[in-house]
C-alpha positions in Angstrom: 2.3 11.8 -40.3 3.1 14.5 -37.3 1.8 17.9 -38.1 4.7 20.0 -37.1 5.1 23.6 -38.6 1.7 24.6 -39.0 -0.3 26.4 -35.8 -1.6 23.0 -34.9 0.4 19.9 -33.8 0.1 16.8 -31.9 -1.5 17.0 -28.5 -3.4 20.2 -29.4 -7.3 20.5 -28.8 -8.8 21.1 -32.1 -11.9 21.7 -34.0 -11.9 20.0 -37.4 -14.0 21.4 -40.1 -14.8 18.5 -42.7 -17.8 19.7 -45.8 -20.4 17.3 -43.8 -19.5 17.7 -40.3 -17.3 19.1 -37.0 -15.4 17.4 -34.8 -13.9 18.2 -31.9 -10.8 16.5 -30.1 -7.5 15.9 -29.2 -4.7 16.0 -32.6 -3.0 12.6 -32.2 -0.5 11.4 -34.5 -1.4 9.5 -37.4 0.8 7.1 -39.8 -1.3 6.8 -42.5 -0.6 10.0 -44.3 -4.0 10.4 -45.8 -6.0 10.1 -42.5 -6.1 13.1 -39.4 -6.4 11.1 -36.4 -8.4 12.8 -33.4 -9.1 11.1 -30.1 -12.7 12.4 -29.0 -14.1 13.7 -25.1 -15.6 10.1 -25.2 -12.0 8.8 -25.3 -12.8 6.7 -28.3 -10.3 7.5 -31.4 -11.5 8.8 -34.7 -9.4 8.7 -38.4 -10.9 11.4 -40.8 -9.8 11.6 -44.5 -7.9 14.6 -45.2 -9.5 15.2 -48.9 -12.9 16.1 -46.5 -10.9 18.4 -44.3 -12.0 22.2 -44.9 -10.4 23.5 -41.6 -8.3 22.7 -38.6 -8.9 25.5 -35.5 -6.7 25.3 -32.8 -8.9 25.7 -29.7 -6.5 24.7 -27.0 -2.9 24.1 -26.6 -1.3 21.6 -24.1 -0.5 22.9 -20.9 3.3 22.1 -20.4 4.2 21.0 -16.8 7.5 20.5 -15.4 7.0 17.6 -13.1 9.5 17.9 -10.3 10.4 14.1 -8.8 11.9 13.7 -5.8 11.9 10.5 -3.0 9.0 10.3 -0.9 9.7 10.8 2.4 7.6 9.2 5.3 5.9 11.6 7.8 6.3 9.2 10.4 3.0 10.3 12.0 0.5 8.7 9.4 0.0 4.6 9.1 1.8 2.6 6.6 0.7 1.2 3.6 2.7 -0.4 1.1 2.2 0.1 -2.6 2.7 -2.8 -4.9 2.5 -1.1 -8.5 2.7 -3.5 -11.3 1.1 -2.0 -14.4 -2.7 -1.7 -15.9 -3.7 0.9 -16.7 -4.2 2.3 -13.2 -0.8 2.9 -13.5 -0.9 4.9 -17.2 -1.8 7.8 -18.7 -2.7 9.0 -22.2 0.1 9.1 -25.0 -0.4 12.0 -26.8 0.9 10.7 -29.9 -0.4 7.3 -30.3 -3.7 8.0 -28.9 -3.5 4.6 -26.6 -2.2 4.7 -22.9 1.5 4.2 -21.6 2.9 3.4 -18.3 4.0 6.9 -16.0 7.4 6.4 -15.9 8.1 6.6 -12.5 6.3 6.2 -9.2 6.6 9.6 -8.1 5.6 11.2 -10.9 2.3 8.5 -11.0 1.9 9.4 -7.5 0.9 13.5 -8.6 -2.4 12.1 -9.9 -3.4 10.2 -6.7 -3.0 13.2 -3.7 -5.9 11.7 -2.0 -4.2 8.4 -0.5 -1.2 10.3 0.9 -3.6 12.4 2.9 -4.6 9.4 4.6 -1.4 7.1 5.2 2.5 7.3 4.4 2.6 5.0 1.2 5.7 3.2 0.6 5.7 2.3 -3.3 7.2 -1.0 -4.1 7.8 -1.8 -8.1 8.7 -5.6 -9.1 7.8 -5.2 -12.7 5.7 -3.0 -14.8 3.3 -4.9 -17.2 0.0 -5.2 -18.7 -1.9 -8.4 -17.2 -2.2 -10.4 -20.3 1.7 -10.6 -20.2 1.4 -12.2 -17.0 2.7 -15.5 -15.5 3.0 -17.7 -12.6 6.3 -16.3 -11.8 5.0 -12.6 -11.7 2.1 -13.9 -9.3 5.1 -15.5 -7.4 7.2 -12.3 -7.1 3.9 -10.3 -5.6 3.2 -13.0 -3.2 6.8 -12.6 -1.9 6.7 -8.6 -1.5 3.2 -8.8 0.2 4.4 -12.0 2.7 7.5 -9.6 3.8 5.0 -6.6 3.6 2.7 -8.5 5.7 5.4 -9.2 9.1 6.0 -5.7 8.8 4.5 -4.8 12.1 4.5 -1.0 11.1 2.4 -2.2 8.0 -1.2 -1.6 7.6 -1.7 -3.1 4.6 -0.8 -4.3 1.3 -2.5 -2.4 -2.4 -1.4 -4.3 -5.2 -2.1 -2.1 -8.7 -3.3 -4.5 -11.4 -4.7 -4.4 -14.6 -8.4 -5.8 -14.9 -8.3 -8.1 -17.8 -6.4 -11.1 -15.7 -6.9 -9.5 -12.3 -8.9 -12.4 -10.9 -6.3 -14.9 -11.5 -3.6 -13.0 -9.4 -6.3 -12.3 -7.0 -6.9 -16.2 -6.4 -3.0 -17.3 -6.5 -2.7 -14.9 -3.6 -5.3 -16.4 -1.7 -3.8 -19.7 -2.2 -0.2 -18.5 -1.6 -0.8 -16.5 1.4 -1.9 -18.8 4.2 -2.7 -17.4 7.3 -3.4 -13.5 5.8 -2.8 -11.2 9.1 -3.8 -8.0 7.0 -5.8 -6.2 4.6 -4.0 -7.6 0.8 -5.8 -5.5 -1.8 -5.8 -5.9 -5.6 -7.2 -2.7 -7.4 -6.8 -1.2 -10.9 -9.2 1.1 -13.2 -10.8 0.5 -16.5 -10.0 4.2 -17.5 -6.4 5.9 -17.1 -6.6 8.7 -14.6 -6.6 11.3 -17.6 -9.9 10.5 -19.1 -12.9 12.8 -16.7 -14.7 9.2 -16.8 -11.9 7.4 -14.6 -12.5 5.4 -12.1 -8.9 5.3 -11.0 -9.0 7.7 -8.4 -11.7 6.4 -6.1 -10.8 2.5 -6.2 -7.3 3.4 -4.9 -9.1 5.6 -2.2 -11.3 2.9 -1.3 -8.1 0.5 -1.2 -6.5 2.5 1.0 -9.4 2.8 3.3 -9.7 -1.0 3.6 -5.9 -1.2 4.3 -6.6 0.8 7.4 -9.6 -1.3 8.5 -9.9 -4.4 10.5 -10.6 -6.8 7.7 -8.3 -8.7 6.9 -7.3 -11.6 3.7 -7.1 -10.9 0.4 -9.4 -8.7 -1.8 -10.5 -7.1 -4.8 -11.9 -3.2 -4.3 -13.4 -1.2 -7.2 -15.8 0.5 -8.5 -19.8 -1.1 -7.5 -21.3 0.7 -9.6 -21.2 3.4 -12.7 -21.8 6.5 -10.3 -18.5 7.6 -8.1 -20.7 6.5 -5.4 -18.6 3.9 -3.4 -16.4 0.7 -4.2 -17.1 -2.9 -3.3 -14.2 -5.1 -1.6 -15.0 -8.5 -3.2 -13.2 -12.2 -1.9 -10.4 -12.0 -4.5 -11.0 -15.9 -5.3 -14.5 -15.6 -5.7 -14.5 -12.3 -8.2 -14.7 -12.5 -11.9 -14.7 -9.2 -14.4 -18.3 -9.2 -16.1 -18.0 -6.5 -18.3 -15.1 -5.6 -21.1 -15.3 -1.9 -20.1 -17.4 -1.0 -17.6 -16.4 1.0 -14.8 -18.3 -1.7 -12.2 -16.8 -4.7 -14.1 -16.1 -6.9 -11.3 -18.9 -9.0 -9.8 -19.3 -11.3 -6.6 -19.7 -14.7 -7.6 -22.0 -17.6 -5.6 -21.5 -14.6 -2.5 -21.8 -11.2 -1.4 -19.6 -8.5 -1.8 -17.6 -8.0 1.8 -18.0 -4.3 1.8 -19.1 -1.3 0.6 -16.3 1.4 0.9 -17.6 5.0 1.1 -15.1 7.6 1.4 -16.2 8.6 4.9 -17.3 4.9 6.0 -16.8 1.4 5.6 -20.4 -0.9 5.5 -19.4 -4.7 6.4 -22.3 -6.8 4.0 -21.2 -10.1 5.3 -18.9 -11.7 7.8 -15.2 -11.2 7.3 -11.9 -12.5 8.7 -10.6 -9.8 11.1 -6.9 -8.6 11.6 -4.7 -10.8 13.3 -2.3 -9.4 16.2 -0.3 -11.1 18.7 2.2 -13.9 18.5 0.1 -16.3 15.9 -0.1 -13.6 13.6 2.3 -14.3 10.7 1.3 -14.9 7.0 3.4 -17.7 5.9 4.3 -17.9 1.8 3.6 -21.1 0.4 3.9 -20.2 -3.3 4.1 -23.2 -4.9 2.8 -23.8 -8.8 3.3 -26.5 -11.3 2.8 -24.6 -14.7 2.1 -27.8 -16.5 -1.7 -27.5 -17.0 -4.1 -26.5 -18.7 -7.7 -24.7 -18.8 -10.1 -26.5 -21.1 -13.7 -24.9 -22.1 -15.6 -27.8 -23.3 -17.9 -27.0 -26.7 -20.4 -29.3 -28.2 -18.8 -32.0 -30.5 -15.2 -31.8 -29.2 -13.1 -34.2 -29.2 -11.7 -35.9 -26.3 -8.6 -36.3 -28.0 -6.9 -33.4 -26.5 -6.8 -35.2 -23.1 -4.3 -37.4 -24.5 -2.3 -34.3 -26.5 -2.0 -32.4 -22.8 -0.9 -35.6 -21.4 1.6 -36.5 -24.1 3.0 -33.1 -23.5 3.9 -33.6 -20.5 0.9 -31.9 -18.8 -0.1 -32.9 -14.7 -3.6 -32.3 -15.1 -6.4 -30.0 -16.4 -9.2 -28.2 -15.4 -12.3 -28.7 -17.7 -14.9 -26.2 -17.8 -18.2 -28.5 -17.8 -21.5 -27.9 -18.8 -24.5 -27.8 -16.3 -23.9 -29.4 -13.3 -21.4 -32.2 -14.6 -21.3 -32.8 -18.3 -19.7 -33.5 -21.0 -20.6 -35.8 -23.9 -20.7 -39.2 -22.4 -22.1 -41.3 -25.8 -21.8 -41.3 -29.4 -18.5 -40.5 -31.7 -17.4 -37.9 -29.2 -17.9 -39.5 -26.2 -15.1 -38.7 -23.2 -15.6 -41.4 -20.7 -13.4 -44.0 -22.2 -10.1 -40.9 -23.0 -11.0 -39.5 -19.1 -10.4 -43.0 -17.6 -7.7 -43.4 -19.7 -5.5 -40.5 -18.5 -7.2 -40.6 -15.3 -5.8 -44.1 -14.7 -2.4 -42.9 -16.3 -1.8 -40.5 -13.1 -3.5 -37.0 -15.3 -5.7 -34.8 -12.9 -9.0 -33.7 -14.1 -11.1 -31.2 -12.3 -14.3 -30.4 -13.7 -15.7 -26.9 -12.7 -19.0 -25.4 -13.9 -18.8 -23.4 -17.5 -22.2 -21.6 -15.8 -21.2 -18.6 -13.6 -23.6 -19.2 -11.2 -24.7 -22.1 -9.0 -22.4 -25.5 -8.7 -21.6 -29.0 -9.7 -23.3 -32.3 -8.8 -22.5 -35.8 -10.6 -25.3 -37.1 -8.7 -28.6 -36.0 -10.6 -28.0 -37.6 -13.3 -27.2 -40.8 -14.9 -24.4 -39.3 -17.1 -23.4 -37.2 -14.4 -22.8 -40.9 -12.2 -21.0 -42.4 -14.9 -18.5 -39.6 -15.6 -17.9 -39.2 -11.9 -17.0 -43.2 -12.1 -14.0 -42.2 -14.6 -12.3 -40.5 -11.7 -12.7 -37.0 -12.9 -12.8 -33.9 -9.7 -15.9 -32.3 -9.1 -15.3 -28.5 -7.5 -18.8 -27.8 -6.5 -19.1 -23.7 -7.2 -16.2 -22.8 -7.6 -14.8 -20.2 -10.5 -12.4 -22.0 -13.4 -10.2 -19.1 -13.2 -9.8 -19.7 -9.4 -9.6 -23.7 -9.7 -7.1 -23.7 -12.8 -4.9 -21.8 -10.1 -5.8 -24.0 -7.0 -5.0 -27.3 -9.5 -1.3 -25.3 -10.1 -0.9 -24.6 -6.1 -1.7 -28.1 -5.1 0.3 -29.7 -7.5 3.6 -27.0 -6.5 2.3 -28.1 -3.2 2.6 -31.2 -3.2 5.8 -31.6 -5.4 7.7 -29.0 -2.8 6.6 -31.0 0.3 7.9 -34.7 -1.8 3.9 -36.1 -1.2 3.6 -38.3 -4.4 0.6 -36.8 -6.4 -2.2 -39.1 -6.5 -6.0 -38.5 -7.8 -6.9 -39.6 -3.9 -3.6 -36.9 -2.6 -4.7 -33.9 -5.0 -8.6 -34.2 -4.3 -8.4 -34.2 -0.8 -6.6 -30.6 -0.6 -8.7 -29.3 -3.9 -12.0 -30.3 -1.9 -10.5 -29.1 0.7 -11.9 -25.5 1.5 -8.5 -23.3 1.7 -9.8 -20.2 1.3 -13.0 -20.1 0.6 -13.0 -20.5 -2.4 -16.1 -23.1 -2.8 -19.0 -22.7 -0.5 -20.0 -25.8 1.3 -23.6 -25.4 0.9 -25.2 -22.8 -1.7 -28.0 -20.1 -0.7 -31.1 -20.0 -2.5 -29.9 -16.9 -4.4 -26.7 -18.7 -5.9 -29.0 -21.5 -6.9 
């Protein structure tokens, strides 16, 4: 129901009386007639049944702005950074009716909530697509690769900001690193777990921080957001290494097995750890290698599952998988479920398996252990340390790889690129505080 006709309506701030209790918030509109629906200062929404409603006071009425769009123009005296916006909710503001957040509809007019960045570069915005990062593909991963390659031999570029959401962030983060070879520039993925509207968001200072590490000598390809809850500074974080931690909270992302590359201040920039530099001079050109065979598949191994759905990827048409394994190489190697006979099976049948540790922390090692030996016998891929999100991506690269340069894939062909250290997305030998 839409309150229309009354002195309060949809979008108004309003004080609701109920016989137990106030409530204060924004009016949003409701379609279940029964309920008043109220989004509160903690940005969480609220229904209220309208047989407990004594009063509705009217405390404040939208402001109503006339947004004036008009073509950016560059000021020709600033450095250049190009803007890659494709969605999240970086890119959204509050809908005043629903309650939930929608995209700005165009780039100008999301530009008026981020003054900051154009104070310190002339910011070319660039918009492939506009989508939330669930609805994401390979092909979308392809498309930002492309713009950020021709972004990249842009002499007059700086850098590259990519606006993301955060739920699948880390996955377009590591396809870039495998796409880009050779990164001559800062490439920046950034987003916000809070639209720019909410007093809480943490929009406005990781595109700051973004911008700031475009103009800085580190180069490859990078996540940068919030570090912690305060509006302290921002982290940039190896994109393939990087994994979001937290459903909602404004630090989310985490360095995985590494440090953080950065802390970005809004005056200063302190380097935590040693970092490829920006590339000038004839050698410096990013070439785009983005390759990906769709055809596989992420499994998460649970106790008691059965090994049948090796064969069910692989009578599907499937290349290969990447199994999430437990502890430093298992999964159940006896009994009714045991997988060693279905992984040799496939294995032998031409299917890539990559085993990469379910733990977050620390890596994999066949060699401990007796059923660690024996699984490692069935010709199954150990990746050491490094992150499933990053490996199911690396398994799709190597296999496009491969397929686009006509090298027959092999278990011998595809292991020696995926334990091959492209970039750095394993480390060779862990620290004692990864361990």
């Amino acid at each position: 129901m839409i309150f229309k006709g009354k002195n309060y309506d949809v979008g108004d701030k309003v004080l609701v009386k109920t016989f137990n209790d106030e409530t204060r918030g924004i009016l949003l509109e409701s379609y279940e007639q029964g309920v008043l629906l109220i989004k509160l200062e903690s940005g969480y929404n609220i229904g209220i049944d309208k047989s407990n409603i004594v009063e509705i006071k009217v405390l404040e009425k939208p402001e109503k702005k006339e947004v004036e769009e008009k073509p950016f123009e560059l000021s020709h005296k600033k450095p250049i950074i190009d803007l890659i916006i494709t969605g999240g909710t970086i890119a959204s503001s509050l809908d005043s009716k629903t309650g939930g957040v929608k995209f700005l509809t165009t780039p100008e007019t999301f530009f008026k909530f981020y003054p900051e960045i154009f104070e310190v570069a002339d910011i070319r915005v660039i918009n492939p697509f506009m989508t939330w990062s669930e609805n994401m593909n390979f092909s979308h991963w392809k498309k930002i690769a492309k713009l950020a390659a021709k972004s990249l031999s842009d002499p007059n570029v700086k850098g590259v900001i990519v606006t993301h959401g955060t739920d699948f962030l880390h996955y377009t983060g590591s396809a870039l690193s495998f796409m880009l070879r050779n990164v001559t520039k800062p490439v920046v993925l950034t987003y916000s777990q809070k639209s720019i509207d909410r007093g809480s968001s943490d929009a406005e200072l990781n595109l700051y921080c973004a911008a700031k590490v475009c103009l800085s000598d580190i180069a490859g390809v990078m996540l940068v957001g919030h570090a912690n809850m305060n509006d302290e500074y921002c982290y940039a974080l190896q994109a393939n290494k990087a994994r979001k931690l937290h459903a909602s909270k404004r630090d989310a992302f985490k360095p995985v097995n590494t440090e953080p590359i950065a802390k970005i201040y809004r005056d200063k920039i302190e380097v935590m750890r040693n970092y490829d530099k920006r590339k000038t001079g004839k050698d410096a050109k990013t070439i785009l290698e983005d390759y990906f065979e769709d055809k596989i598949a992420l499994i998460k191994f649970y106790p008691g599952q059965s090994p049948d759905i090796l064969d069910y990827y692989f009578k599907l048409g499937y290349k290969g998988a990447v199994i999430e394994a437990a502890g430093m190489s298992n999964v159940t190697n006896e009994g009714e479920f045991n997988w060693l006979p279905a992984l040799k099976k496939v294995i032998d049948k031409g299917f890539i398996v990559c085993f990469a540790p379910q733990t977050i922390y620390g890596s994999l090692n066949p060699k401990p252990y007796e059923s660690g030996r024996r699984i490692e016998k069935t010709g199954v891929i150990y990746l050491k340390d490094m992150l499933c999100e990053t490996a199911f991506v690396k398994l799709g690269w190597v296999l496009g790889k491969l397929k686009e340069e006509k090298i027959k894939i092999t278990k011998e062909n595809v292991e020696k690129l995926m334990l091959k250290n492209i970039s750095g997305e394993f480390n060779e030998r862990l620290g004692e505080s990864f361990i």
